[in-house]
N, CA, C and O atoms as a Tinker XYZ file with bonds, in Angstrom:
   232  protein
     1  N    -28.292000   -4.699000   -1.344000    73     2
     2  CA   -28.750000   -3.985000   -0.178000    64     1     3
     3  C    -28.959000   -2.526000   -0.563000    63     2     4     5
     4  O    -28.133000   -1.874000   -1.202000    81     3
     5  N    -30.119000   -2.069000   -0.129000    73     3     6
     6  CA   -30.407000   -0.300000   -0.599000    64     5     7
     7  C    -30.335000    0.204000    0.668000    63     6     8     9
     8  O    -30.754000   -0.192000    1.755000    81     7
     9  N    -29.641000    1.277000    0.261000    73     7    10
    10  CA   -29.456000    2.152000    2.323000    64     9    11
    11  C    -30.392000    3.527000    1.541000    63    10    12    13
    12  O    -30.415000    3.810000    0.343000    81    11
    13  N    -31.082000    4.186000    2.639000    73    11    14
    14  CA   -32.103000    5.272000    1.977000    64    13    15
    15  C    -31.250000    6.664000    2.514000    63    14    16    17
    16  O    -31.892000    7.698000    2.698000    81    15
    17  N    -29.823000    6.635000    2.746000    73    15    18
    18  CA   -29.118000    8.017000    3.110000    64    17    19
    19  C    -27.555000    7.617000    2.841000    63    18    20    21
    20  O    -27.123000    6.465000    2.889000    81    19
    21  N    -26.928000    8.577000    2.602000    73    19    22
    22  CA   -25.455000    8.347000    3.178000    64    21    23
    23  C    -25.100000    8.442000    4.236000    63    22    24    25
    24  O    -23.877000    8.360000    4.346000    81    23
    25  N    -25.690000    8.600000    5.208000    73    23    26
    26  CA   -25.414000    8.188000    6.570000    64    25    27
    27  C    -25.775000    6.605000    6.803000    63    26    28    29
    28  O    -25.024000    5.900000    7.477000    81    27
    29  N    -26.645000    6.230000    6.367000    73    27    30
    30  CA   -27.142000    4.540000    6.332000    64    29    31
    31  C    -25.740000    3.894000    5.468000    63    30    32    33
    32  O    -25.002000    2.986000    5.850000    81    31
    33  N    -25.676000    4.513000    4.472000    73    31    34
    34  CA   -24.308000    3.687000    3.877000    64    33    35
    35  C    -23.070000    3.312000    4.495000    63    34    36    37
    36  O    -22.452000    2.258000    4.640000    81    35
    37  N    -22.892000    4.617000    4.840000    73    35    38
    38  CA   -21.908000    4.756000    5.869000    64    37    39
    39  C    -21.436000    3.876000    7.001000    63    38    40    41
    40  O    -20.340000    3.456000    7.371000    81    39
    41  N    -23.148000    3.716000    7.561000    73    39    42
    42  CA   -23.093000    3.307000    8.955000    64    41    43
    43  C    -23.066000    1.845000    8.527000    63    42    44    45
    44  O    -22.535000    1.207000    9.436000    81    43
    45  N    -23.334000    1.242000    7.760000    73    43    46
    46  CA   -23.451000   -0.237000    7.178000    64    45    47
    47  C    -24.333000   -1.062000    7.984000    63    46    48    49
    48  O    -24.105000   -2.268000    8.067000    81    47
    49  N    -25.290000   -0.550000    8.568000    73    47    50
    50  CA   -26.327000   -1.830000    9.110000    64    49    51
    51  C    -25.617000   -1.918000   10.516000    63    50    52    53
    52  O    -25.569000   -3.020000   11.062000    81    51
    53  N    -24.997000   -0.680000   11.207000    73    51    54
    54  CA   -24.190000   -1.283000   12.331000    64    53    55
    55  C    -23.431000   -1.873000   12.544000    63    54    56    57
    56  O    -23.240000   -2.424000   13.628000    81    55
    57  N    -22.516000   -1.969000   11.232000    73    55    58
    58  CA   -21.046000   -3.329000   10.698000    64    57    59
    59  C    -20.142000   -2.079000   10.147000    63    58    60    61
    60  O    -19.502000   -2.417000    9.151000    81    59
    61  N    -19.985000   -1.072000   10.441000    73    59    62
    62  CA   -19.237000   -0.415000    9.763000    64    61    63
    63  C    -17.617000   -0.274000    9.979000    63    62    64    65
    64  O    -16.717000   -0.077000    9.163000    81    63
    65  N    -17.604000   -0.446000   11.361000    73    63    66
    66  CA   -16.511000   -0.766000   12.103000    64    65    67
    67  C    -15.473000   -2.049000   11.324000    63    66    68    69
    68  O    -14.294000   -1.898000   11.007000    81    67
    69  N    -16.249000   -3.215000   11.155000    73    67    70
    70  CA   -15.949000   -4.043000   10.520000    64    69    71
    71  C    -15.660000   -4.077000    9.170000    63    70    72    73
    72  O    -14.549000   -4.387000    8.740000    81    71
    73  N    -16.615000   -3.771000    8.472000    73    71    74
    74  CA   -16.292000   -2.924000    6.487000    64    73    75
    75  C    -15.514000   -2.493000    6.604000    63    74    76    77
    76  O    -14.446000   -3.050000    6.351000    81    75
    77  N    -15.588000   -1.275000    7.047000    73    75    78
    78  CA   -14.820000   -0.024000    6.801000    64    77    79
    79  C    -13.250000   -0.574000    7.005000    63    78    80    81
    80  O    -12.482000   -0.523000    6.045000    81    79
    81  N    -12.658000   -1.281000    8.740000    73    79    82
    82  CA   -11.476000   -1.365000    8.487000    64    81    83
    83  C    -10.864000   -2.769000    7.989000    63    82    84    85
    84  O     -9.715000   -3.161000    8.197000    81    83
    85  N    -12.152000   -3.620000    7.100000    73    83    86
    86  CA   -11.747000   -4.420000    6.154000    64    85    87
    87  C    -11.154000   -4.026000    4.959000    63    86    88    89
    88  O    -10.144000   -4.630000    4.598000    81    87
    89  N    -11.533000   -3.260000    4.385000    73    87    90
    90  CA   -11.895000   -1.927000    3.000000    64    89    91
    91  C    -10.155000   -1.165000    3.040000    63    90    92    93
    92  O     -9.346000   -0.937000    2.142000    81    91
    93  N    -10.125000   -0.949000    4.501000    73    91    94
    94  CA    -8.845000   -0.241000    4.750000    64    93    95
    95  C     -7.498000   -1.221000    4.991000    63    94    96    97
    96  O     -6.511000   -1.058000    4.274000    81    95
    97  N     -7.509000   -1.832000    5.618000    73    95    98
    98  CA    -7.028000   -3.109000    5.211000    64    97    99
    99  C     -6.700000   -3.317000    3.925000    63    98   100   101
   100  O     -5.567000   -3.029000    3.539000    81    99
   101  N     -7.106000   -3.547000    3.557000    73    99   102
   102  CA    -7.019000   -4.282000    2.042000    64   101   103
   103  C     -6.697000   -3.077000    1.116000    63   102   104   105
   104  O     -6.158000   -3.221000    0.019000    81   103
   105  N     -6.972000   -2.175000    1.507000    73   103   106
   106  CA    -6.195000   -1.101000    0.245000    64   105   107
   107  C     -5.058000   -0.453000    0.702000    63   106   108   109
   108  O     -4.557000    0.402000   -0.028000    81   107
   109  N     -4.286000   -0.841000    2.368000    73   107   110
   110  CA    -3.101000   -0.954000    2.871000    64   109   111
   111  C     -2.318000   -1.572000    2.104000    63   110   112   113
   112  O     -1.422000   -0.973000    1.510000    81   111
   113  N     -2.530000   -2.967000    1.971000    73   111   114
   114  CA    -2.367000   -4.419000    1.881000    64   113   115
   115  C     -1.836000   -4.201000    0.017000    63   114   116   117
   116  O     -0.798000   -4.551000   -0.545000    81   115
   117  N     -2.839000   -3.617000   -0.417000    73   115   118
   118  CA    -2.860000   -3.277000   -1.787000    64   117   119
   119  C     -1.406000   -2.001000   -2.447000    63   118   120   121
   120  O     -0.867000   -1.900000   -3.549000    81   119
   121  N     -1.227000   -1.251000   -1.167000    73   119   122
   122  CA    -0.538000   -0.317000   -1.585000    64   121   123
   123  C      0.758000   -0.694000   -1.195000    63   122   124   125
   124  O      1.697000   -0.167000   -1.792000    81   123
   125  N      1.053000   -1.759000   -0.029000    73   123   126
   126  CA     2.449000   -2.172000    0.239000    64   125   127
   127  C      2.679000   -3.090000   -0.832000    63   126   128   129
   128  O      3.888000   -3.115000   -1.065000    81   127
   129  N      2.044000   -3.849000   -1.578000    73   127   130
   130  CA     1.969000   -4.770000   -2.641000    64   129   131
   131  C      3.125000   -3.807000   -4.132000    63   130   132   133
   132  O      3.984000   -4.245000   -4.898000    81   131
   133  N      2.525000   -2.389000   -3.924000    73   131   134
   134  CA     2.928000   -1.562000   -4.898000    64   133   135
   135  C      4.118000   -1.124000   -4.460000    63   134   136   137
   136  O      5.056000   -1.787000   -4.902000    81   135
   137  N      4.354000   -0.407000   -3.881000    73   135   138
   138  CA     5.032000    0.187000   -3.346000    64   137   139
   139  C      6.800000   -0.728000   -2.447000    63   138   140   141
   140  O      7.877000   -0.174000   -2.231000    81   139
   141  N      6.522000   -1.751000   -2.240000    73   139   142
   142  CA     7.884000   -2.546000   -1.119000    64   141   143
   143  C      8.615000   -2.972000   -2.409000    63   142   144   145
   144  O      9.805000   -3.288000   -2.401000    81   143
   145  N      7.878000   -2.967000   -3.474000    73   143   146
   146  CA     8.999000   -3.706000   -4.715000    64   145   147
   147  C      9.528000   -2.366000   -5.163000    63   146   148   149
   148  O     10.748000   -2.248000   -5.043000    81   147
   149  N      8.864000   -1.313000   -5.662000    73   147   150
   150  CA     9.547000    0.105000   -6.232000    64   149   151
   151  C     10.664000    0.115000   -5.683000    63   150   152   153
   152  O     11.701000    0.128000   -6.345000    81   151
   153  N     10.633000    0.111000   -3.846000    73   151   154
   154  CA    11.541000    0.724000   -2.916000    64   153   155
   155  C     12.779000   -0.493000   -2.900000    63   154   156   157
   156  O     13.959000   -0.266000   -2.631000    81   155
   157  N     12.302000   -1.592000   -3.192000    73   155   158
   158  CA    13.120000   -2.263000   -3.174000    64   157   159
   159  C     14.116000   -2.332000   -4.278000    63   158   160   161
   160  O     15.313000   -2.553000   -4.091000    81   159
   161  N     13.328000   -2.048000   -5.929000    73   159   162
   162  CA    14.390000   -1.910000   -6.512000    64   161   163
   163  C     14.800000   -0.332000   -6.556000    63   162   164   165
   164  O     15.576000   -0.237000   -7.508000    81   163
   165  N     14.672000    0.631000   -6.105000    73   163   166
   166  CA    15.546000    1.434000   -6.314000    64   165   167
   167  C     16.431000    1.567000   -5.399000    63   166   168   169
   168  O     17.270000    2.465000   -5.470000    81   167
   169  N     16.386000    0.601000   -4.277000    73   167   170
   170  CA    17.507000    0.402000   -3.075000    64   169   171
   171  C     18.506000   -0.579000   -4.046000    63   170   172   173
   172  O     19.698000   -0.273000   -4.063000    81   171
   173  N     18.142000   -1.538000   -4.711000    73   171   174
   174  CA    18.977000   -2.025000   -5.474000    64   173   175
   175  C     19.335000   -1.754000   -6.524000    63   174   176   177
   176  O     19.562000   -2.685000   -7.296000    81   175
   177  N     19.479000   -0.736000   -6.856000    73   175   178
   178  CA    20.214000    0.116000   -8.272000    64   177   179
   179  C     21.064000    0.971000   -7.592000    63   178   180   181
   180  O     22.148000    1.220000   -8.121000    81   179
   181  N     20.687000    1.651000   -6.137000    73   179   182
   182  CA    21.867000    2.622000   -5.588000    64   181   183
   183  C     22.495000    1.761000   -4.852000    63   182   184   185
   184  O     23.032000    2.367000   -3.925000    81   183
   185  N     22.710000    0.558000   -4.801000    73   183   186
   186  CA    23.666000   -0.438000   -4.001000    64   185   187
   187  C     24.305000   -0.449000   -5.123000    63   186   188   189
   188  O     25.091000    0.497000   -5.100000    81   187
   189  N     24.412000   -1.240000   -6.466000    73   187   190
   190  CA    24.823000   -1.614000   -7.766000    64   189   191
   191  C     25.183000   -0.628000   -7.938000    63   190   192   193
   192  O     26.374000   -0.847000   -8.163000    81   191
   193  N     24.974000    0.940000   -8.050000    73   191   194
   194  CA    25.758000    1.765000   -8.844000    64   193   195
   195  C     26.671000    2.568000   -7.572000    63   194   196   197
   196  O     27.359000    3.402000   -8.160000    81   195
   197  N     26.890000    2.631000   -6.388000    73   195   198
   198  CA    27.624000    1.994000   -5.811000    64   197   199
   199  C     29.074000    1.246000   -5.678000    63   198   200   201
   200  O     30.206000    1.509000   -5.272000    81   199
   201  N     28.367000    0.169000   -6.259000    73   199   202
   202  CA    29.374000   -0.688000   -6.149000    64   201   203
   203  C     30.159000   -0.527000   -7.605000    63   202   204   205
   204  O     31.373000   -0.707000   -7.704000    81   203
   205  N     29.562000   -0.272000   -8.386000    73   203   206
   206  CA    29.890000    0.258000   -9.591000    64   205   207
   207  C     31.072000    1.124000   -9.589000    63   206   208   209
   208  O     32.035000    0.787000  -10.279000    81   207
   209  N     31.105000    2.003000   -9.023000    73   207   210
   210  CA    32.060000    3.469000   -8.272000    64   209   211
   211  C     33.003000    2.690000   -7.758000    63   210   212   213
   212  O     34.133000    2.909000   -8.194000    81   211
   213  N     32.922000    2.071000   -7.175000    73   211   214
   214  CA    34.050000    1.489000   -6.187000    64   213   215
   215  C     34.720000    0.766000   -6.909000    63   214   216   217
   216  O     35.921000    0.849000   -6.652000    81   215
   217  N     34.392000   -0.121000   -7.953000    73   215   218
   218  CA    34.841000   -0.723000   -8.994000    64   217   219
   219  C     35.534000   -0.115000   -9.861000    63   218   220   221
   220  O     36.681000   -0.483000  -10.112000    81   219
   221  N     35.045000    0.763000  -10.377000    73   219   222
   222  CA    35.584000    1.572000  -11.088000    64   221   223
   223  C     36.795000    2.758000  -10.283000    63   222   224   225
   224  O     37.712000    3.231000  -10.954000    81   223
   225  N     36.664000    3.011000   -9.222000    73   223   226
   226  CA    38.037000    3.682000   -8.638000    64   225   227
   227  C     38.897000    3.009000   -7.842000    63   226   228   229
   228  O     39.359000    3.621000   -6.878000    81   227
   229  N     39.208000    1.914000   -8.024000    73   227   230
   230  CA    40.370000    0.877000   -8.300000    64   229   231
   231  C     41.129000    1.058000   -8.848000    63   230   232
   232  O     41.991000    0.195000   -9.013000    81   231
């Protein structure tokens, strides 16, 4: 498909609404993908070291 402006690109044929928060979506989708495991393991290293401490001041 050739759009003759960046406003035509933009606007997507009058589907932009739809693209656009497909596009956004999916690079949401993409960034919780990244991001929920990081958070998850560094929630589980300060639980473990933690528990580590407590173990150790026994």
């Amino acid at each position: 498909m050739s759009f003759d402006s960046l406003g035509d690109f933009l606007a997507m044929g009058h589907h932009a609404l739809y693209v656009w928060s497909a596009y956004g979506i999916c690079l949401a989708v993409l960034g919780l993908n990244v991001a929920l495991p990081l958070l998850a393991r560094r929630r589980y290293l300060q639980q473990e070291a933690r528990r580590l401490r407590r173990e150790n001041a026994k």
